[in-house]
PyMOL Python script that loads the backbone (N, CA, C, O; Angstrom):
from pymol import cmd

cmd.read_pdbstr("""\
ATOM      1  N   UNK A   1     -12.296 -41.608 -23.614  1.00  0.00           N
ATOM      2  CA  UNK A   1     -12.023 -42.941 -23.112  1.00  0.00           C
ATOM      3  C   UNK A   1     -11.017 -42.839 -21.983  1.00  0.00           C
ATOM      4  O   UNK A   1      -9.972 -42.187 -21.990  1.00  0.00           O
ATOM      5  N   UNK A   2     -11.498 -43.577 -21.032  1.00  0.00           N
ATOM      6  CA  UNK A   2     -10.177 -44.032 -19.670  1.00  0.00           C
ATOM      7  C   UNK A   2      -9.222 -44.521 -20.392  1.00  0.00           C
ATOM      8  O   UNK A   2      -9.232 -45.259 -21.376  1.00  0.00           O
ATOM      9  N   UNK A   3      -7.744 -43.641 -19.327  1.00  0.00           N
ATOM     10  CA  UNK A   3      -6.785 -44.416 -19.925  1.00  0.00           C
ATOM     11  C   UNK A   3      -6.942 -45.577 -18.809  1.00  0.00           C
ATOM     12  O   UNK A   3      -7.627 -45.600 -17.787  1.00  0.00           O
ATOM     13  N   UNK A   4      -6.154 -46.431 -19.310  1.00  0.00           N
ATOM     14  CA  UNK A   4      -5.961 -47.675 -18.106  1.00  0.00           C
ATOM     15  C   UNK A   4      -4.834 -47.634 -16.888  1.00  0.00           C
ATOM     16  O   UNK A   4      -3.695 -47.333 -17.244  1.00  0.00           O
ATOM     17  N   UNK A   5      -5.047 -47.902 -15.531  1.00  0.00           N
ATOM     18  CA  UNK A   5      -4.095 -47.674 -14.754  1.00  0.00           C
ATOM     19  C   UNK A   5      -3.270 -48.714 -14.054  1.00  0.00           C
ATOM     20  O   UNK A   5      -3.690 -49.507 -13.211  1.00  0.00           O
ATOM     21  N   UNK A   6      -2.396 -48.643 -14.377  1.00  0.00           N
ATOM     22  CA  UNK A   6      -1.154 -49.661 -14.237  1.00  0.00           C
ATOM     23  C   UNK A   6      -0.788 -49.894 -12.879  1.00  0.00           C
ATOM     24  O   UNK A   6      -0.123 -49.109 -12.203  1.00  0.00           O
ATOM     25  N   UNK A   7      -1.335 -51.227 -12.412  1.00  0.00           N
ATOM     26  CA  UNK A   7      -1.221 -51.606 -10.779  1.00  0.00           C
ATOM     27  C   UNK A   7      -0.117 -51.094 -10.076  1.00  0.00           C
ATOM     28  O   UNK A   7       0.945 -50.713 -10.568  1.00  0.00           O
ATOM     29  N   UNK A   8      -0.443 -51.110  -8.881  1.00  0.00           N
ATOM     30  CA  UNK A   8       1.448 -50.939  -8.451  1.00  0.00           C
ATOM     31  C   UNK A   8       2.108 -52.038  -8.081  1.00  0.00           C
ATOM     32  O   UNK A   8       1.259 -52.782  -7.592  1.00  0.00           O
ATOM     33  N   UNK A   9       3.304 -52.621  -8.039  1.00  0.00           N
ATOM     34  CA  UNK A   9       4.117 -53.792  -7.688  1.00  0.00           C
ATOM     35  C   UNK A   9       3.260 -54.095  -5.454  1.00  0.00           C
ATOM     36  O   UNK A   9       2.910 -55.078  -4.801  1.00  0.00           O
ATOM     37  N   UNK A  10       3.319 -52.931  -5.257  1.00  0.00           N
ATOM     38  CA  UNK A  10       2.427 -53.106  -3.991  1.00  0.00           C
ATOM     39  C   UNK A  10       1.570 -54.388  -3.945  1.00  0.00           C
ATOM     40  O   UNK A  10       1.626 -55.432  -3.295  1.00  0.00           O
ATOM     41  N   UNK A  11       0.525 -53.750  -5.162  1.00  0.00           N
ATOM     42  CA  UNK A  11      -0.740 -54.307  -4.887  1.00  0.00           C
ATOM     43  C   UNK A  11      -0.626 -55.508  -5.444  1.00  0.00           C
ATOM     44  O   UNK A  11      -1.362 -56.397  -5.015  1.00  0.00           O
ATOM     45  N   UNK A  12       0.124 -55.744  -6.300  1.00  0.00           N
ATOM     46  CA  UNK A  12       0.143 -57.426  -7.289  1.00  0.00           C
ATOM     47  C   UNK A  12       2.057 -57.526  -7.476  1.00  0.00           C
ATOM     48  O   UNK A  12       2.676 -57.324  -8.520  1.00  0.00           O
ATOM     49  N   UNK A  13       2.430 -57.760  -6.610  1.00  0.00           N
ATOM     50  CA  UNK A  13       3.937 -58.280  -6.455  1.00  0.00           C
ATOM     51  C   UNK A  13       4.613 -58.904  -6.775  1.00  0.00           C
ATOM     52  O   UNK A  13       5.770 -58.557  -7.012  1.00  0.00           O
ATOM     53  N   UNK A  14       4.215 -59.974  -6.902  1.00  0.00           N
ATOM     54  CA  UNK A  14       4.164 -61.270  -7.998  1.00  0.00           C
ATOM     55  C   UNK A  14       3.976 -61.017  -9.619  1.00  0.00           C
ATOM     56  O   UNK A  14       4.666 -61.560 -10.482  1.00  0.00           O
ATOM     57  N   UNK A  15       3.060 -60.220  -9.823  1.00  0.00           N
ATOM     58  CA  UNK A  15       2.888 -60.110 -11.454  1.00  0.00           C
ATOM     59  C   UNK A  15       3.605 -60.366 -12.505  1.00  0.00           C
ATOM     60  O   UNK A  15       3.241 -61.144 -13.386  1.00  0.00           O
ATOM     61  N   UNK A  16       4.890 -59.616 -12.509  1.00  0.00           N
ATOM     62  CA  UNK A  16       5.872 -59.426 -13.479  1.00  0.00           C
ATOM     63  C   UNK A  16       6.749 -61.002 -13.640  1.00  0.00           C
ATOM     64  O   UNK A  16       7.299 -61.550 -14.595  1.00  0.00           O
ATOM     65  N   UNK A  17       6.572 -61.344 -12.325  1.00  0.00           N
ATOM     66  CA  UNK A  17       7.457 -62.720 -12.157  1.00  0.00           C
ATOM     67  C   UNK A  17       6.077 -64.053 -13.104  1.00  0.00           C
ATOM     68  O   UNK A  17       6.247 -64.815 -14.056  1.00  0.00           O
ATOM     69  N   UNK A  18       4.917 -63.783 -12.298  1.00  0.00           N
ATOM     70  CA  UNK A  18       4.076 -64.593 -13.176  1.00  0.00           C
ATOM     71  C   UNK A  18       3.826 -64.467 -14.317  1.00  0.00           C
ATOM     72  O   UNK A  18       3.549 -65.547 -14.839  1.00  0.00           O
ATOM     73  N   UNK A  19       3.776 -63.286 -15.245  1.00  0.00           N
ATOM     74  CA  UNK A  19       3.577 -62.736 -16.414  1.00  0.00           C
ATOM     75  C   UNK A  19       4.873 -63.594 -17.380  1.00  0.00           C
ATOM     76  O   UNK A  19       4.625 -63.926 -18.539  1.00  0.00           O
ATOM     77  N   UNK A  20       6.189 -63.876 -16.767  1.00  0.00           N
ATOM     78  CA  UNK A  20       7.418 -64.174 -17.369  1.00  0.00           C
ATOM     79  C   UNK A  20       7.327 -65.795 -16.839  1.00  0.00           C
ATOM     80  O   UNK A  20       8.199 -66.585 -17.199  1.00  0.00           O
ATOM     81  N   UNK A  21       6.743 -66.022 -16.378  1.00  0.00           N
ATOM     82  CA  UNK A  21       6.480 -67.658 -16.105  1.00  0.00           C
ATOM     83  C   UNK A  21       5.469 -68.006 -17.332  1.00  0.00           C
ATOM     84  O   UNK A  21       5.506 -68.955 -18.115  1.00  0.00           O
ATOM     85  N   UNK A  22       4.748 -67.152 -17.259  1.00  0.00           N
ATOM     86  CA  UNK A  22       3.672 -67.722 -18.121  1.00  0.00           C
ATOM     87  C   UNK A  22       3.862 -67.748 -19.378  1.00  0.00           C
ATOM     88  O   UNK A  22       3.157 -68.326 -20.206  1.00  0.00           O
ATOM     89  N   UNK A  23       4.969 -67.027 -19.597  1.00  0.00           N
ATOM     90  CA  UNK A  23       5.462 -66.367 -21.724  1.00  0.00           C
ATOM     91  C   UNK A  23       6.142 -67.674 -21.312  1.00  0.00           C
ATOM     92  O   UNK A  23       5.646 -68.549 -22.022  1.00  0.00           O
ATOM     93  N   UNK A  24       7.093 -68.230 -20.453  1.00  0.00           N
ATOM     94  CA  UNK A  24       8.137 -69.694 -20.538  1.00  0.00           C
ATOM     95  C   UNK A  24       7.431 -70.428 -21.337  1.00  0.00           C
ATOM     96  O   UNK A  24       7.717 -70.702 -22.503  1.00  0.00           O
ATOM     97  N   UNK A  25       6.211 -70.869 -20.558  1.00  0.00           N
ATOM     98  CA  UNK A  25       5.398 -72.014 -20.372  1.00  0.00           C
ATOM     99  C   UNK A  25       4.812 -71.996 -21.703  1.00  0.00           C
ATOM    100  O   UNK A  25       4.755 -73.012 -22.396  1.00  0.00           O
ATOM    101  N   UNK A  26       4.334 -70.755 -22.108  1.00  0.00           N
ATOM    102  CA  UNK A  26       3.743 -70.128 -23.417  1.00  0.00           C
ATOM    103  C   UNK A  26       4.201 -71.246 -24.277  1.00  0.00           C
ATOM    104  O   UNK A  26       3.745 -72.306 -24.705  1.00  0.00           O
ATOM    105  N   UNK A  27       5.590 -70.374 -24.366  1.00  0.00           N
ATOM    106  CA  UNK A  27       6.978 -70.855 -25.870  1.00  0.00           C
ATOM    107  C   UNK A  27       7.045 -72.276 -25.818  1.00  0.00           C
ATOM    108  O   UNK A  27       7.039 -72.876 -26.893  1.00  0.00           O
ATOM    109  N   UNK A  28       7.113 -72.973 -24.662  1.00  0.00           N
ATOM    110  CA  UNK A  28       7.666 -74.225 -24.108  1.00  0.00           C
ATOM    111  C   UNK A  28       6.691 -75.228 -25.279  1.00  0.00           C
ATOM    112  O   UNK A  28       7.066 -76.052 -26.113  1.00  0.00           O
ATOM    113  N   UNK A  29       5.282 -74.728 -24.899  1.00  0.00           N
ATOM    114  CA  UNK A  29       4.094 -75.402 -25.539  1.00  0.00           C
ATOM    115  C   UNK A  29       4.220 -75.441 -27.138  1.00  0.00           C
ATOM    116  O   UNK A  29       4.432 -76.453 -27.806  1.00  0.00           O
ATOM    117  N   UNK A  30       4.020 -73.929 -27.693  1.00  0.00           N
ATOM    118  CA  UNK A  30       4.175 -74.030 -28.684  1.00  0.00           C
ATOM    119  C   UNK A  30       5.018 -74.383 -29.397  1.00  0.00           C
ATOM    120  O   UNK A  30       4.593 -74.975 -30.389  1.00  0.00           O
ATOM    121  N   UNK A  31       6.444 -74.242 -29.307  1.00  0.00           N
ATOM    122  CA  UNK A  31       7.796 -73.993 -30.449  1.00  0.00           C
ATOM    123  C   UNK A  31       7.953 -75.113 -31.347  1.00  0.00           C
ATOM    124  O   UNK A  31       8.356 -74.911 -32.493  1.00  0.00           O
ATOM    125  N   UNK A  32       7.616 -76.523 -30.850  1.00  0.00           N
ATOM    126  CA  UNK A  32       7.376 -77.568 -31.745  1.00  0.00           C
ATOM    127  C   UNK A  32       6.437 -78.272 -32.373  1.00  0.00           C
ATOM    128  O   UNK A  32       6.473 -79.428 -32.793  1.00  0.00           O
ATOM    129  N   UNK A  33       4.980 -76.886 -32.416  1.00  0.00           N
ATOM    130  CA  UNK A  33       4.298 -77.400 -33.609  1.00  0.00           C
ATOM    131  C   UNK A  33       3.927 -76.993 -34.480  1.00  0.00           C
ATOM    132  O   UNK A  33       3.708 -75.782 -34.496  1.00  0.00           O
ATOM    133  N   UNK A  34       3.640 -77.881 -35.774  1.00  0.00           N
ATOM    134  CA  UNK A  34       3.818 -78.026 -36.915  1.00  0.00           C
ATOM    135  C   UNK A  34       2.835 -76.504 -37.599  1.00  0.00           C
ATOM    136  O   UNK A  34       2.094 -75.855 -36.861  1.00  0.00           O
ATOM    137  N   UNK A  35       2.975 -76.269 -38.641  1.00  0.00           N
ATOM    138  CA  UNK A  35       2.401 -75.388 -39.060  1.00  0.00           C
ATOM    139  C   UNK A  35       0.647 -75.827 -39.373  1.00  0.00           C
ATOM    140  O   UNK A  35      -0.254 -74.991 -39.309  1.00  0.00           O
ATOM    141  N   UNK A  36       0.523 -76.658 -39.564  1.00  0.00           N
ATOM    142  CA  UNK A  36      -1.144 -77.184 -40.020  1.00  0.00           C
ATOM    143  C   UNK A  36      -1.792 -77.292 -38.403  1.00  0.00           C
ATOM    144  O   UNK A  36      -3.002 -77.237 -38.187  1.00  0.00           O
ATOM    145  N   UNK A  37      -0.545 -77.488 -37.113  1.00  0.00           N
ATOM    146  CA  UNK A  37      -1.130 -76.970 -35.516  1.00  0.00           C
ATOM    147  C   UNK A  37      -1.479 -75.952 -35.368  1.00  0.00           C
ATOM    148  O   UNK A  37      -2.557 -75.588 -34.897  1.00  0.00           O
ATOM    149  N   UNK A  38      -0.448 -75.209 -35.822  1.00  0.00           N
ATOM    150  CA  UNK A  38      -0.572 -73.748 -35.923  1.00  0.00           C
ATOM    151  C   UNK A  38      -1.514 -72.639 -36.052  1.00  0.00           C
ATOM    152  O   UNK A  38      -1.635 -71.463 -35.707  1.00  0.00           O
ATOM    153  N   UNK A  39      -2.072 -73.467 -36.648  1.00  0.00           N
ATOM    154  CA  UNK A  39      -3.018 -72.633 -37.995  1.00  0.00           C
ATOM    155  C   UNK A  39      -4.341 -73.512 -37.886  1.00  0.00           C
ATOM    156  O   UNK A  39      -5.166 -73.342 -38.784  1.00  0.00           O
ATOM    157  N   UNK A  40      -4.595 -74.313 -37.015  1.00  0.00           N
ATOM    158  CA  UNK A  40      -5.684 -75.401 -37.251  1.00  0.00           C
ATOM    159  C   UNK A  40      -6.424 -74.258 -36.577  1.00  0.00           C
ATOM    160  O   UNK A  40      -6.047 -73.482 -35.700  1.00  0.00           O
ATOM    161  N   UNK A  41      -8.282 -74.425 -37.615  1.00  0.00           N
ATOM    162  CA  UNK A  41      -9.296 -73.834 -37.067  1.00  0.00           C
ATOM    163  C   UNK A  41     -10.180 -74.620 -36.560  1.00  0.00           C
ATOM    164  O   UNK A  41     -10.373 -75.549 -37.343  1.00  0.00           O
ATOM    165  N   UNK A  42     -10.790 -74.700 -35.665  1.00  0.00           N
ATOM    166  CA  UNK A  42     -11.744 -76.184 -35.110  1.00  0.00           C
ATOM    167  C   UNK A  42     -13.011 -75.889 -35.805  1.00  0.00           C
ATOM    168  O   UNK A  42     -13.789 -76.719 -36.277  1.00  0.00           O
ATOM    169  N   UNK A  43     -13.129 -74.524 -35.812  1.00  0.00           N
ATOM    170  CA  UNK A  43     -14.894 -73.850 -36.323  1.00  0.00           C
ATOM    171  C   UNK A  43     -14.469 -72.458 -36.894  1.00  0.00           C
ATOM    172  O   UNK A  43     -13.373 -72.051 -36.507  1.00  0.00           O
ATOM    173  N   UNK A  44     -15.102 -71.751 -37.668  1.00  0.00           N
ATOM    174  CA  UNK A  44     -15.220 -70.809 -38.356  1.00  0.00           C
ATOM    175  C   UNK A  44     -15.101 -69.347 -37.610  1.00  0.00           C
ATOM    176  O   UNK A  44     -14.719 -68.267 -38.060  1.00  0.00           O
ATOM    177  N   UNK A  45     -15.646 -69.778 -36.086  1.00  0.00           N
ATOM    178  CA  UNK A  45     -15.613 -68.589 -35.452  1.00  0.00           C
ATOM    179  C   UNK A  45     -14.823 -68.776 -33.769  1.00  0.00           C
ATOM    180  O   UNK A  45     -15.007 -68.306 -32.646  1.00  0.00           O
ATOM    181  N   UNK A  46     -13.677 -69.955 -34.558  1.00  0.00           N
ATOM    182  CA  UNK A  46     -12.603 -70.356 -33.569  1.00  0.00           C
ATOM    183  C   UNK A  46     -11.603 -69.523 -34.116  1.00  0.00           C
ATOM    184  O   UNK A  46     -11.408 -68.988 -35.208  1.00  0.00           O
ATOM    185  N   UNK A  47     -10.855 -69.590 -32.700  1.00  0.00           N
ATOM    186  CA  UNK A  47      -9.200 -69.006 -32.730  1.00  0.00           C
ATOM    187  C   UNK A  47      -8.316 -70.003 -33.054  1.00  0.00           C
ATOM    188  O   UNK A  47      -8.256 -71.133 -32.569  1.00  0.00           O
ATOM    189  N   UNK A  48      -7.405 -69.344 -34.196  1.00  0.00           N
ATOM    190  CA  UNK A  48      -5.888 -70.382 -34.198  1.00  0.00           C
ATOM    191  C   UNK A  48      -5.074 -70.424 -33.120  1.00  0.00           C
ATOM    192  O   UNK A  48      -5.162 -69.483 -32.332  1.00  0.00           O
ATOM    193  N   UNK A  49      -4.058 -71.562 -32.826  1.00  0.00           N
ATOM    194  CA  UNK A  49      -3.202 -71.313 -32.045  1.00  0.00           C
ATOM    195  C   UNK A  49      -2.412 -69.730 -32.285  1.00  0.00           C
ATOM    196  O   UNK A  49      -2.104 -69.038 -31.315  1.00  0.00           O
ATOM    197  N   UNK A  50      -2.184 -69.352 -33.525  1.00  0.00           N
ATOM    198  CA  UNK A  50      -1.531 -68.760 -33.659  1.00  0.00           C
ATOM    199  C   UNK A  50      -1.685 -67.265 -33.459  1.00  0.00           C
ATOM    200  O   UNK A  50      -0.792 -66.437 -33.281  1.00  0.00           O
ATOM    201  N   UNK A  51      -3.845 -66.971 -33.568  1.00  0.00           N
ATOM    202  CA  UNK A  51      -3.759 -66.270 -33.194  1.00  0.00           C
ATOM    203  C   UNK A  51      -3.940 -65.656 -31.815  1.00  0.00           C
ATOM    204  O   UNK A  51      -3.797 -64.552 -31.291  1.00  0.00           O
ATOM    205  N   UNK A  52      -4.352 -66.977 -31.441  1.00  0.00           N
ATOM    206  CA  UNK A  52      -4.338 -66.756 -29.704  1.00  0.00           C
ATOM    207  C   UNK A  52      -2.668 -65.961 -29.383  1.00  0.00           C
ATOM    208  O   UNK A  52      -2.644 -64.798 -28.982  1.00  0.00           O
ATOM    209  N   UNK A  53      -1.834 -66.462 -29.531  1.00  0.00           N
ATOM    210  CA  UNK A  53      -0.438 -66.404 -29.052  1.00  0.00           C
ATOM    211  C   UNK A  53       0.295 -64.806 -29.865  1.00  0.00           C
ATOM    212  O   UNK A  53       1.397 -64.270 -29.750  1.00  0.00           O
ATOM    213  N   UNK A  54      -0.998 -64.445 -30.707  1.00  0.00           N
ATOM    214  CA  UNK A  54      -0.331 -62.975 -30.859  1.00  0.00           C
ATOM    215  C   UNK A  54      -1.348 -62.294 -30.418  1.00  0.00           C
ATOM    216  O   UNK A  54      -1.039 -61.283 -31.049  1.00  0.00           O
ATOM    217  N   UNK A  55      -2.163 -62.026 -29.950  1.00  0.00           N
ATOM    218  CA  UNK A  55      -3.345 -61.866 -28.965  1.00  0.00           C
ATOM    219  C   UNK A  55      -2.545 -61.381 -27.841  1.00  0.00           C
ATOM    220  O   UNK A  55      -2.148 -60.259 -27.525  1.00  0.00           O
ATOM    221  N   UNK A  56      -2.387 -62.860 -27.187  1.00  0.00           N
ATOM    222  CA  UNK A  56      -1.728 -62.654 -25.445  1.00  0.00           C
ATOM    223  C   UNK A  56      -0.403 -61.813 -25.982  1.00  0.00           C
ATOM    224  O   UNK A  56      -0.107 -61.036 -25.074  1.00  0.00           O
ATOM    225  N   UNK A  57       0.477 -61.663 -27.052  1.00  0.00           N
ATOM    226  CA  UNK A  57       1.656 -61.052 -26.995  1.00  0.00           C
ATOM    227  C   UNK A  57       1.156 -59.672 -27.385  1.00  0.00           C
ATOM    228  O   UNK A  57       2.020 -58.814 -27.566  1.00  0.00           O
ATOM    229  N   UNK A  58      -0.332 -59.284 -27.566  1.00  0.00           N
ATOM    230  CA  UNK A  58      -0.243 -57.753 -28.232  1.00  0.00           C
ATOM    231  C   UNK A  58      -0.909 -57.204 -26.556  1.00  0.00           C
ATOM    232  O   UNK A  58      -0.943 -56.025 -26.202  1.00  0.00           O
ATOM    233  N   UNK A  59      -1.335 -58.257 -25.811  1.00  0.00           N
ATOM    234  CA  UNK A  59      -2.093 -57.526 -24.462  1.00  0.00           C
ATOM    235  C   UNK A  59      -0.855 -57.237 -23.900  1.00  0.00           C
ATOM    236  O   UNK A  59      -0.657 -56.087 -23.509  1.00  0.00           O
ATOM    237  N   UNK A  60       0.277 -58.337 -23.759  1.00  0.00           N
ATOM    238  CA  UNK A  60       1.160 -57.755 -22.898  1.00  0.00           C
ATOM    239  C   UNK A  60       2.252 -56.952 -23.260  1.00  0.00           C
ATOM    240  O   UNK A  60       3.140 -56.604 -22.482  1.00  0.00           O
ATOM    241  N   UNK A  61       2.169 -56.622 -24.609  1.00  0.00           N
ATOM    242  CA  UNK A  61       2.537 -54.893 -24.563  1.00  0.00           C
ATOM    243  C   UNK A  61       2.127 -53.616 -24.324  1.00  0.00           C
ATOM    244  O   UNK A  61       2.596 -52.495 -24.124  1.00  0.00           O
ATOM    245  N   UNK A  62       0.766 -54.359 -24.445  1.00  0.00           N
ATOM    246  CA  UNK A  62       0.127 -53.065 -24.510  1.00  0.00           C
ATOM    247  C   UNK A  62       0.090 -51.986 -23.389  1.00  0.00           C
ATOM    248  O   UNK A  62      -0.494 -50.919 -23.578  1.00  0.00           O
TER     249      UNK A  62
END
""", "prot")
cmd.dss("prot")
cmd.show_as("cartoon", "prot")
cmd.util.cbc("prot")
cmd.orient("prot")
């Protein structure tokens, strides 16, 4: 398997600054809702809020 190759600040300059705008905006949304928000499934082969938001936090460690 390819490893994956990590842009350079060159080519996407902005990134790191948008990447940390976007976790703000993230938290901003979520932090005040309720746990039954949280956790609400719309359909069986829907995403929770919750697990969307450890999703986007496991890509951007990765």
């Amino acid at each position: 398997m390819d490893s994956l190759t990590i842009p350079s600040p060159r080519i996407f300059p902005n990134i790191h600054d948008k990447m940390s705008r976007t976790c703000t905006e993230l938290t901003r949304e979520v932090e005040n809702l309720t746990d039954a928000q949280w956790n609400f499934r719309e359909a069986p082969d829907r995403w929770t809020i919750d697990e969307i938001v450890e999703h986007t936090g496991l890509w951007e460690i990765a």
